[in-house]
C-alpha positions as CSV (number, residue, x, y, z in Angstrom):
1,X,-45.3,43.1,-77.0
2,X,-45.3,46.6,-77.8
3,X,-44.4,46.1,-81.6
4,X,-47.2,46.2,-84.2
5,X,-44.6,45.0,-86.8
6,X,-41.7,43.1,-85.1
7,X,-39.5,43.0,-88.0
8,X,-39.7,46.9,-88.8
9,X,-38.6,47.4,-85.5
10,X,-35.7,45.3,-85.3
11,X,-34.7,46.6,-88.9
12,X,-35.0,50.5,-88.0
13,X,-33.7,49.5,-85.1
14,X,-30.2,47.9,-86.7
15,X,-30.0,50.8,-88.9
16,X,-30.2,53.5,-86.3
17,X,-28.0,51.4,-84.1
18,X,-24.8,52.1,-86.7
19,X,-24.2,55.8,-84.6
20,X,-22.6,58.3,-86.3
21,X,-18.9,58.9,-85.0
22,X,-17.8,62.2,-83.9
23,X,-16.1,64.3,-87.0
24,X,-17.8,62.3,-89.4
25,X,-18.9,64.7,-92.3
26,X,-20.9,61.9,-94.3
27,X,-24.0,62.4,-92.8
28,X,-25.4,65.9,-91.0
29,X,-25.3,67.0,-87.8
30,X,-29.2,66.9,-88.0
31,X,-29.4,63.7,-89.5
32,X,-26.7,61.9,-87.2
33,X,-29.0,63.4,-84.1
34,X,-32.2,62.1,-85.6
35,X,-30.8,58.6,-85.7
36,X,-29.6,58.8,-82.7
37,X,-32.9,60.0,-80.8
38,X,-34.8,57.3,-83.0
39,X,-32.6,55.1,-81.3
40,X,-33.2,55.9,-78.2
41,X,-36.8,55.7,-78.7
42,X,-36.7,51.9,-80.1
43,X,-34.9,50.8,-77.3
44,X,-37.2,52.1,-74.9
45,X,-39.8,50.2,-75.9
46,X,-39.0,47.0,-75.2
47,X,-40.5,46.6,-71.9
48,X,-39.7,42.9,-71.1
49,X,-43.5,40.9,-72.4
50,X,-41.2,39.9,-75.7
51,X,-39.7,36.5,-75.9
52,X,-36.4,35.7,-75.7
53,X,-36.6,34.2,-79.2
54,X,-37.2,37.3,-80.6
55,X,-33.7,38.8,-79.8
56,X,-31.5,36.2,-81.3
57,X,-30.5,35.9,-85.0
């Protein structure tokens, strides 16, 4: 697994996962591009040694 913490992940994760929409104004260009990138980069690392388990609620 390559997580040292599993629940950090899957909370960063989650909260990167809400994208920002196009024309929303609440959060910045920069910031709405950081999230999404740090998204990106979460996902990739699942590389398919975690357990089922760990992606359901």
């Amino acid at each position: 697994m390559p997580f040292g913490d599993f629940d950090a992940w899957r909370r960063e994760l989650l909260w990167t996962g809400v994208l920002v929409q196009d024309g929303d104004t609440s959060v910045s260009d920069e910031e709405a591009g950081y999230r999404y990138d740090r998204y990106v980069a979460l996902a990739d690392m699942v590389d398919g040694t975690e357990a089922p388990q760990q992606f359901t609620p």
